[in-house]
Backbone bond lengths (Angstrom), bond angles and torsions (degrees), N, CA, C in turn:
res aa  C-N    CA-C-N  psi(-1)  N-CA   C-N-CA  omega(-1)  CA-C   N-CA-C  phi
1 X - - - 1.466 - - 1.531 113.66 -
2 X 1.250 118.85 -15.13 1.387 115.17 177.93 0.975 110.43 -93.18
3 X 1.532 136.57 7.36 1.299 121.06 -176.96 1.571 101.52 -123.44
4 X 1.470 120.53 -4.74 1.365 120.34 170.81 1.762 128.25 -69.33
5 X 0.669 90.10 128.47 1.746 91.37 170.86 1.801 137.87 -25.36
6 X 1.612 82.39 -53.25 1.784 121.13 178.36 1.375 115.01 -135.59
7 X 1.295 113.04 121.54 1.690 110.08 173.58 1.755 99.15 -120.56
8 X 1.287 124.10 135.11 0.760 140.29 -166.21 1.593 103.98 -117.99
9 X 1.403 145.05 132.89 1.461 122.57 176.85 1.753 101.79 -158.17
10 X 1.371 133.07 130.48 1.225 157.23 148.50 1.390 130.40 -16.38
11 X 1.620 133.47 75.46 1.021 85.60 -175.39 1.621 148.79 -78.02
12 X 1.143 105.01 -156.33 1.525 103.40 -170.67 1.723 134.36 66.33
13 X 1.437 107.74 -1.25 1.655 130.76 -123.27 1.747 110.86 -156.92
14 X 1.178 93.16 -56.23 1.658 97.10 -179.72 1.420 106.45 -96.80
15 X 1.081 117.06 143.92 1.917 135.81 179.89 1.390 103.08 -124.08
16 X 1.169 139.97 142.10 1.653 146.70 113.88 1.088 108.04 -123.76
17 X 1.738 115.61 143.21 1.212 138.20 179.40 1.602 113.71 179.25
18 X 1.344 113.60 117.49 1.740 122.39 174.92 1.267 91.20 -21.28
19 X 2.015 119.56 -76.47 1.676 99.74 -163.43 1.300 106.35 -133.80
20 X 1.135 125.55 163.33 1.577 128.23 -170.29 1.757 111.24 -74.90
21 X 1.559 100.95 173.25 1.630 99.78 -176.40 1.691 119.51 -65.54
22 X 1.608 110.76 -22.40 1.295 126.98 -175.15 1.680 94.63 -62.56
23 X 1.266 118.54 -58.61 1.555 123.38 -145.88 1.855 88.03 -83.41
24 X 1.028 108.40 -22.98 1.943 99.05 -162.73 2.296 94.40 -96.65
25 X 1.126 108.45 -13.49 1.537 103.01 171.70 1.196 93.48 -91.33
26 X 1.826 140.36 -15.79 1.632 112.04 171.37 1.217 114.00 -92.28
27 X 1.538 124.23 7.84 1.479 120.70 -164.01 1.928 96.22 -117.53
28 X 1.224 107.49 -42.50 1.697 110.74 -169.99 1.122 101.03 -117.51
29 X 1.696 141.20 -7.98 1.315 140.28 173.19 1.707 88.28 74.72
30 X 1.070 138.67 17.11 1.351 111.84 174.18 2.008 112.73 -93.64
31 X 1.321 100.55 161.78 1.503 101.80 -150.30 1.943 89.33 -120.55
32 X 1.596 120.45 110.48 1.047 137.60 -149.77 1.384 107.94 -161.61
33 X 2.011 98.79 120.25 2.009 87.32 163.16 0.887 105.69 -102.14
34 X 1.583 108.96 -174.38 1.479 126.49 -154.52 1.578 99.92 -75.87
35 X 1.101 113.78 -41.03 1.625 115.98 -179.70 1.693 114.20 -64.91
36 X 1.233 104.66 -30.75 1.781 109.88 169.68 1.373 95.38 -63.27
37 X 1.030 114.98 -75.14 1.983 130.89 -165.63 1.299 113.42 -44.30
38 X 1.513 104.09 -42.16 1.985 98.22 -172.93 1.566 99.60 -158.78
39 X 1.252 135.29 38.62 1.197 148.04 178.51 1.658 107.86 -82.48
40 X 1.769 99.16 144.26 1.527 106.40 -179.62 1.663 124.56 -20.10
41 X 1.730 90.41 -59.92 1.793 108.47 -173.29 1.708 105.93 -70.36
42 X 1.485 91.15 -34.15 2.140 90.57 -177.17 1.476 107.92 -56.33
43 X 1.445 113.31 -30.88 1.679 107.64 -172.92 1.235 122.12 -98.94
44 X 1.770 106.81 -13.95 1.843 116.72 -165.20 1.974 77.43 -91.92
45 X 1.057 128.32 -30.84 1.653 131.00 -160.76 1.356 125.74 -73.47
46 X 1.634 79.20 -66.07 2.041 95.87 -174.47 1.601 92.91 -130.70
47 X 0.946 161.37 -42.84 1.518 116.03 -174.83 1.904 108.98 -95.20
48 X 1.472 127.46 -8.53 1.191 115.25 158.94 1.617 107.35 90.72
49 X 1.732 119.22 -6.82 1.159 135.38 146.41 1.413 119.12 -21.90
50 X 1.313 130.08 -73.09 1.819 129.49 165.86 1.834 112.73 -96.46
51 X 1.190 93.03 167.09 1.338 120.51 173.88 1.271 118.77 -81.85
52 X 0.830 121.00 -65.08 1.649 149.14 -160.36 1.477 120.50 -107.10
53 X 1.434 134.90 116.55 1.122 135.47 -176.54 1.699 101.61 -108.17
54 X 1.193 135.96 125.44 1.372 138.12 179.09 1.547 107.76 -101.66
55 X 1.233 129.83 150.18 1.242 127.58 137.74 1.230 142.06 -66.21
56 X 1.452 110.37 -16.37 1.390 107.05 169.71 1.660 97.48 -168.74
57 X 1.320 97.96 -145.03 1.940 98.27 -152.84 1.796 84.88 -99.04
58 X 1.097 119.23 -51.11 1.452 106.71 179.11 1.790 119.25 -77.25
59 X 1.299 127.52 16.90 1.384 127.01 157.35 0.958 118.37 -96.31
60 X 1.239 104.96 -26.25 2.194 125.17 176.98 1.623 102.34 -73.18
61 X 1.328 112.53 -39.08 1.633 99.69 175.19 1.696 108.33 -89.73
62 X 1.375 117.00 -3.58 1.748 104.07 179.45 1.751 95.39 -95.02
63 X 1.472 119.12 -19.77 1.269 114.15 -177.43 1.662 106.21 -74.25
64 X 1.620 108.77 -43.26 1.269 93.92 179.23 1.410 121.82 -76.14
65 X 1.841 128.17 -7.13 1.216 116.55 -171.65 1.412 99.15 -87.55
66 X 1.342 131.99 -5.13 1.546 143.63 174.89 1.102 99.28 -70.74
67 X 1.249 134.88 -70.72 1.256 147.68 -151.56 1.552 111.13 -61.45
68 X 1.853 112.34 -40.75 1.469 133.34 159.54 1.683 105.84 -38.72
69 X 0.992 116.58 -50.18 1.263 128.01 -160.88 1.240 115.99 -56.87
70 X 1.378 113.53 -28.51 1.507 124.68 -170.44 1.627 115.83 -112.19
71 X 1.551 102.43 -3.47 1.389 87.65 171.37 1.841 101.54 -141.78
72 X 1.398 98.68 -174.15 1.895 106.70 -146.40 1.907 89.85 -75.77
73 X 1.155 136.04 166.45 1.478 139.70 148.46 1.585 114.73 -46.85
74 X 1.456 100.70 -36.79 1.733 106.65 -171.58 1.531 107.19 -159.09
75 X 1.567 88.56 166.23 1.654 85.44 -176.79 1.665 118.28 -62.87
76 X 1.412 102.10 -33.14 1.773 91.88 171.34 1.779 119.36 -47.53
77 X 1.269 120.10 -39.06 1.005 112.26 -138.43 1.767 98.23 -100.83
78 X 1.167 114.77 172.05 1.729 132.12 -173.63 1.313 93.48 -69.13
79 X 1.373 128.57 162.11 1.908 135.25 155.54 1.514 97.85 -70.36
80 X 0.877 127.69 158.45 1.570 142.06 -144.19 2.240 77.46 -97.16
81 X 1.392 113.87 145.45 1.249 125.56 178.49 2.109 102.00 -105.51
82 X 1.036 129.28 170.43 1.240 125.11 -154.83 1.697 103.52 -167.40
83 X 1.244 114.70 90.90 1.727 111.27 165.99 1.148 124.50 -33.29
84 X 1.379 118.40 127.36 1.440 129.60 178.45 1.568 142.55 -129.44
85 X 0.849 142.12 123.69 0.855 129.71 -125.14 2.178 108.13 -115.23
86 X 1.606 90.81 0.98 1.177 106.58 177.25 1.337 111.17 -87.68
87 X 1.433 107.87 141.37 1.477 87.16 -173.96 1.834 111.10 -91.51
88 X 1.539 115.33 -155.98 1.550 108.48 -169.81 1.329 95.52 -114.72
89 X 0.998 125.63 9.96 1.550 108.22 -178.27 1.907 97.63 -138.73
90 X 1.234 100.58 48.47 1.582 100.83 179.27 1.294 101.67 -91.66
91 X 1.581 136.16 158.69 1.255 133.80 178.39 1.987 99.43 -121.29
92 X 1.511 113.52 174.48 1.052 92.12 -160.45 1.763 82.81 -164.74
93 X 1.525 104.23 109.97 1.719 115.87 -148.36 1.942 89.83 -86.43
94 X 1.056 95.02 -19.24 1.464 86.78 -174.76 1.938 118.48 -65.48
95 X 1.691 113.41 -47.51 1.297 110.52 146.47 1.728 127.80 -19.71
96 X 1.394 138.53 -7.55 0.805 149.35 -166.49 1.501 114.76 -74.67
97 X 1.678 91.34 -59.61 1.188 143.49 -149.87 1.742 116.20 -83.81
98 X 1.539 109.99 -45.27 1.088 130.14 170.74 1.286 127.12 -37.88
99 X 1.333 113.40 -98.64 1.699 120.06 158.54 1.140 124.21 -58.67
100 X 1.591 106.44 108.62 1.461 112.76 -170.39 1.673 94.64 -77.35
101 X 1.971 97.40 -171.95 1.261 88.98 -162.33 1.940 100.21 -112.13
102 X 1.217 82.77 8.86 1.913 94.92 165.22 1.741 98.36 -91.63
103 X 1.182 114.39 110.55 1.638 129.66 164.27 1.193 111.22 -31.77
104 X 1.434 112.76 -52.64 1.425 120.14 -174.88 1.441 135.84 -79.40
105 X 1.430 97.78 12.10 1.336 116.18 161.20 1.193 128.60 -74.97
106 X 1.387 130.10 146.76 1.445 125.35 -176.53 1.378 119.21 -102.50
107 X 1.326 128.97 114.32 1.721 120.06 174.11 1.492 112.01 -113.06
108 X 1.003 117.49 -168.17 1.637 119.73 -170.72 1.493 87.89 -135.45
109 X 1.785 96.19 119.36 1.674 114.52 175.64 1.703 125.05 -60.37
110 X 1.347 110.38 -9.66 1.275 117.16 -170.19 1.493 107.47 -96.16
111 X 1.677 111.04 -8.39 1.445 109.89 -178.08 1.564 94.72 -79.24
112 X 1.615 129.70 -24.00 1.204 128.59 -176.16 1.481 123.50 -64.61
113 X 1.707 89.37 -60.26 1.316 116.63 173.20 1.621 113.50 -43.31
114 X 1.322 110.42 -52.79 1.641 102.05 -167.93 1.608 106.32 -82.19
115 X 1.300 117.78 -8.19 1.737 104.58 168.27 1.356 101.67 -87.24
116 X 1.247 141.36 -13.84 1.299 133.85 -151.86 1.603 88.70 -99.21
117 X 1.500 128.76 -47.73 1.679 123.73 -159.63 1.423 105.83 -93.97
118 X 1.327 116.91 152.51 1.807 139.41 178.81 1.770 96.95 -34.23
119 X 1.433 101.82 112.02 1.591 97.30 162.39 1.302 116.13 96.65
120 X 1.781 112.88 -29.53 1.378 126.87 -172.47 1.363 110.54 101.42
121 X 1.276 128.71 -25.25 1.273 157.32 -174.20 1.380 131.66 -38.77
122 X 1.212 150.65 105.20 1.710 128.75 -126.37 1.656 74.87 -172.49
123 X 1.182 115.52 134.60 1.431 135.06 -164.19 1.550 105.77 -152.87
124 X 1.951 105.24 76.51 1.489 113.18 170.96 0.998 153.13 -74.87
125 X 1.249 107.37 117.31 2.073 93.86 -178.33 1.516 123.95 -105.92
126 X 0.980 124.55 176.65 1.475 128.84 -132.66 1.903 127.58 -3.96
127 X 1.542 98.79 68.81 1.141 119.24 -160.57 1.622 117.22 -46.55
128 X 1.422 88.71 -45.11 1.869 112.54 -168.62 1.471 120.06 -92.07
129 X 1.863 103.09 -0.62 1.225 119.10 171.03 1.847 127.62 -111.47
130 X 1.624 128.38 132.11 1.010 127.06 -174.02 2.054 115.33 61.55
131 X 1.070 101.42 45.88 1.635 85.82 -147.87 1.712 115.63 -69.33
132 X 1.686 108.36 5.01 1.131 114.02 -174.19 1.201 100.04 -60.57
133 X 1.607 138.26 -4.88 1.306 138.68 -144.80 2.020 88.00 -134.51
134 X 1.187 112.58 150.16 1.310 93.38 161.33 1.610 101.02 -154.95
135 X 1.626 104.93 126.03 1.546 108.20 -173.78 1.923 109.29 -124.68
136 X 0.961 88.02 160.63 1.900 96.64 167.86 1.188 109.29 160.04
137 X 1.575 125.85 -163.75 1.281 131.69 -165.14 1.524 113.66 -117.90
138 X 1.533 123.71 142.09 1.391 108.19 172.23 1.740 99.87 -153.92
139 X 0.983 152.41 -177.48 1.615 154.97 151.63 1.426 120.55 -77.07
140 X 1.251 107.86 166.23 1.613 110.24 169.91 1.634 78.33 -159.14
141 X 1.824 105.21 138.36 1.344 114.42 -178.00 1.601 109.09 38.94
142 X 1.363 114.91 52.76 1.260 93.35 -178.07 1.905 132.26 88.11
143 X 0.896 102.64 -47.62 1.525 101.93 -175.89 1.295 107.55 -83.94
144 X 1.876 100.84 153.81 1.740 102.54 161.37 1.088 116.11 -71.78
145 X 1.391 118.13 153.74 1.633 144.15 -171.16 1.109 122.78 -141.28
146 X 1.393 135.91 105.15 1.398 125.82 -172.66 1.709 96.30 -73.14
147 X 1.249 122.52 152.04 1.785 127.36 168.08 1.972 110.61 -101.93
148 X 1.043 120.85 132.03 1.179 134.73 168.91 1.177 118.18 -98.66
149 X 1.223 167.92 112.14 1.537 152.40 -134.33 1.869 102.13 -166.64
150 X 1.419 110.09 162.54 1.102 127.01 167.02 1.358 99.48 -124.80
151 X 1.421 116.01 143.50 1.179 137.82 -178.62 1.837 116.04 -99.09
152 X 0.990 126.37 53.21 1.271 123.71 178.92 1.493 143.60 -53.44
153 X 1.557 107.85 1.41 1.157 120.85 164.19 2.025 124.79 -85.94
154 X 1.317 119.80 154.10 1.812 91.58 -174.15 1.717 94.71 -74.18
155 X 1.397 97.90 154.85 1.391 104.38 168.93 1.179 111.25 -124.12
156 X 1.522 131.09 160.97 1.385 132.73 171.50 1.734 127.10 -87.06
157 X 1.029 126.90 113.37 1.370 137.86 -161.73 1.317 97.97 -72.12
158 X 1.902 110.77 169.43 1.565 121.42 -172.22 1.753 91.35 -60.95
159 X 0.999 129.60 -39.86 1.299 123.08 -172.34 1.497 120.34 -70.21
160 X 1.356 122.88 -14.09 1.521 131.90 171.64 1.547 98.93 107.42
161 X 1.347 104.49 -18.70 2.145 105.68 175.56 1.297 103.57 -49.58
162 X 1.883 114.36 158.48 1.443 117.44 173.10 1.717 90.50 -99.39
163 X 1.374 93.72 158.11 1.458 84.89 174.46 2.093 107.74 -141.42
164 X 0.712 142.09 165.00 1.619 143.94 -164.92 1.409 74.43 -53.96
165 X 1.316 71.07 142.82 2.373 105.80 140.96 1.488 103.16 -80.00
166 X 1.614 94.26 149.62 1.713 98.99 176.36 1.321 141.04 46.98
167 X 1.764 104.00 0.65 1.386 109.51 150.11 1.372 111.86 -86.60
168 X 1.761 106.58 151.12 0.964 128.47 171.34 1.842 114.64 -102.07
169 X 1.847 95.31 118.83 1.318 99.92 -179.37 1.210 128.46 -103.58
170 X 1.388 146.34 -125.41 1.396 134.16 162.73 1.031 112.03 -93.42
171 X 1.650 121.91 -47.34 1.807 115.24 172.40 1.367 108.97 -40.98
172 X 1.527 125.46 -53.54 1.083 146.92 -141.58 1.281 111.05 -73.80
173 X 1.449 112.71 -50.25 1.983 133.11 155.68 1.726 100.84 -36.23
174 X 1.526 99.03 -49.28 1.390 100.16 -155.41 1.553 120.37 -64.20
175 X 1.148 94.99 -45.49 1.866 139.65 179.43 1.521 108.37 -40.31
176 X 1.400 121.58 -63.49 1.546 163.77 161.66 1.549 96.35 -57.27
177 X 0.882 130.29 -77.04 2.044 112.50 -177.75 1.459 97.39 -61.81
178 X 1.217 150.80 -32.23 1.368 129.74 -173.36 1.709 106.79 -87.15
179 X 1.263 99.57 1.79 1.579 77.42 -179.19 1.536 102.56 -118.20
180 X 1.236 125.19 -6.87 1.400 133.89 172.73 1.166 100.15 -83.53
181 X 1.416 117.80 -37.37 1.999 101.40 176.92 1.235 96.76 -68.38
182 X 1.476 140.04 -34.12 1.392 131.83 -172.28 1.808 121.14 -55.49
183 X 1.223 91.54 -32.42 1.440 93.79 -162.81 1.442 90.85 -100.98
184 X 1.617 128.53 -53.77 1.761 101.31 167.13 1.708 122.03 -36.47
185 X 1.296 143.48 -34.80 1.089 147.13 -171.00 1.833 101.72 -74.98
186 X 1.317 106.61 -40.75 1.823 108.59 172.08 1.803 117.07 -84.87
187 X 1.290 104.39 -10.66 1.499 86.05 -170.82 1.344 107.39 98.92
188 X 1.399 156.04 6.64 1.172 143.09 -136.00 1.665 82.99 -127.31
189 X 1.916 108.97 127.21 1.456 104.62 169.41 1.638 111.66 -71.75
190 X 0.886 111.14 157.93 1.731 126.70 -174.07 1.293 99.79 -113.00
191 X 1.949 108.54 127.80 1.164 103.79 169.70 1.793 99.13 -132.22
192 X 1.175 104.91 156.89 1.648 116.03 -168.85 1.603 95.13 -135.23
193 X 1.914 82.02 125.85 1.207 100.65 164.22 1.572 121.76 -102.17
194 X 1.223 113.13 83.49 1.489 105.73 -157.88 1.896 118.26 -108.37
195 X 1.721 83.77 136.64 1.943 100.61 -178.86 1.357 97.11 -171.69
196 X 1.934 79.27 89.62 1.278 99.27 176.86 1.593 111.24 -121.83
197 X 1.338 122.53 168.48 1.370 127.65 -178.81 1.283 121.03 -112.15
198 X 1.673 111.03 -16.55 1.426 125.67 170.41 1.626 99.15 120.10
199 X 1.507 97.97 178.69 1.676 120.33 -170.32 1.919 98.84 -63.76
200 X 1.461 125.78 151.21 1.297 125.64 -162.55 2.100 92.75 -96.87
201 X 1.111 96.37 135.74 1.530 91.20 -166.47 1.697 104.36 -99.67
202 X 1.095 126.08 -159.29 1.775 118.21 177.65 1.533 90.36 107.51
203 X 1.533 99.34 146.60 1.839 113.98 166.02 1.767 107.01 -46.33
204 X 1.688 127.34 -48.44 1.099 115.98 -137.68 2.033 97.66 -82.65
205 X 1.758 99.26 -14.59 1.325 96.41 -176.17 1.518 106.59 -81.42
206 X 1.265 109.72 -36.67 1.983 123.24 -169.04 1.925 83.64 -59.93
207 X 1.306 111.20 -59.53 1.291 103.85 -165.50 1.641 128.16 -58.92
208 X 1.635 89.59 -12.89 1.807 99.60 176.71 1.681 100.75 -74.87
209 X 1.319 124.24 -32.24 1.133 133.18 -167.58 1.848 118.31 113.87
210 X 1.411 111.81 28.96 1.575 117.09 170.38 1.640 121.62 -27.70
211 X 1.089 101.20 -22.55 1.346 104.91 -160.20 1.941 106.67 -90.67
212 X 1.364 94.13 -42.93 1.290 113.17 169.04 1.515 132.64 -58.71
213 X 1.391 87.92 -51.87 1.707 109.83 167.67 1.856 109.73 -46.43
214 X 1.469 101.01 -69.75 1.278 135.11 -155.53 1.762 87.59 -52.63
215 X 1.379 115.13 -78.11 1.358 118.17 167.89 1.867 131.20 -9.20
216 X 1.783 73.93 -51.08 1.412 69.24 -175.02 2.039 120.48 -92.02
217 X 1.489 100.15 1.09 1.099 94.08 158.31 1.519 122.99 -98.97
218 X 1.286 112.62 -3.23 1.801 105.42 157.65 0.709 107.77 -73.83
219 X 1.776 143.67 -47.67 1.547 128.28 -174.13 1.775 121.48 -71.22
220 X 1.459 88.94 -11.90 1.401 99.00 163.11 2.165 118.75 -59.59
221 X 1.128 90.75 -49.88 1.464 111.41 -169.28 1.034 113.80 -89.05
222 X 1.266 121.49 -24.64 1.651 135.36 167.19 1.598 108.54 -77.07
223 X 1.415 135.75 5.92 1.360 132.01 -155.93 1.310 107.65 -165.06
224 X 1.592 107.38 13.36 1.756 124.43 164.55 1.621 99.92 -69.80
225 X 1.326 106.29 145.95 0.903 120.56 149.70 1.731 135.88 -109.35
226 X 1.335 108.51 12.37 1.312 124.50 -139.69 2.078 92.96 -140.93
């Protein structure tokens, strides 16, 4: 699973984890189920392992035949194109309205995102993870588009903490280079909606490794081709 592209997982149903709860209460005495340890929400949440959390076995295959939809079979080939019925020069009065003109206001990026793409249509991945960051796939005229986004509302972290809008943290660095290498590797143009304030500073972020993270999503973005 770490070397796949897309992990998709069930809940209640799907597990990954190096070792199970049996083998890690005889080694560290710690007392853990399988759904804490490597459960759907444990990986779509806090470690950022899958994308996609399903409810069951047939949402996991309509999520993944969605997900098909937006990108190529192989690296040769184009992201699949899709008739539309929106046109390209529609305007959309509500954008107006959104971003106030006090900075320090908080909005929710997806009210942007879905007037801005074909249909309204915004197809997210790792929704429930890093969310200061917000990425996935949607069209414009038709084509796939990976989305790059700032999240400007506070959101609540794997730990239940609120944390800034539109800062960028370490999940968040992290989140954003894996999905821009994703879509350079498919062909998919990248578009960024960006209002940001910069990397979140303090010992506990330097000590996660901010610097490292952060890096590697400029060289991410600095080395698009897409």
């Amino acid at each position: 699973p770490a070397i796949t592209d897309f992990n998709v997982m069930v809940k209640d149903t799907s597990y990954m984890f190096i070792t199970g709860p049996d083998v890690i209460k005889t080694v560290t005495h710690e007392d853990v189920t399988k759904d804490e340890l490597g459960g759907a929400m444990t990986h779509n949440s806090k470690s950022g392992v899958a994308h996609f959390a399903a409810d069951d076995d047939e949402h996991c295959l309509r999520l993944t035949r969605e997900l098909l939809s937006f990108i190529p079979s192989n690296n040769m080939d184009d992201p699949p194109y899709v008739e539309t019925n929106d046109t390209s020069d529609r305007a959309d009065e509500k954008l107006n309205g959104i971003v106030l003109e006090n900075s320090n206001q908080p909005y929710d990026i997806r009210e942007i995102i879905n007037n801005v793409v074909d249909e309204g249509y915004f197809f997210e991945t790792q929704e429930h993870f890093a969310q200061n960051i917000v990425v996935g796939f949607a069209r414009l005229g038709g084509q796939s588009v990976g989305i790059v986004a700032n999240q400007r509302k506070l959101v609540k972290t794997k730990k239940g903490e609120m944390q800034f809008g539109g800062v960028i943290y370490n999940d968040s660095a992290d989140k954003a280079t894996r999905f821009i290498a994703n879509c350079n590797q498919k062909k998919i143009p990248l578009v960024f909606l960006q209002d940001v304030t910069g990397f979140m500073v303090g010992s506990k972020s330097e000590h996660g490794g901010i610097i490292k993270d952060g890096a590697k999503m400029v060289n991410a973005v600095s080395n698009s081709v897409v």
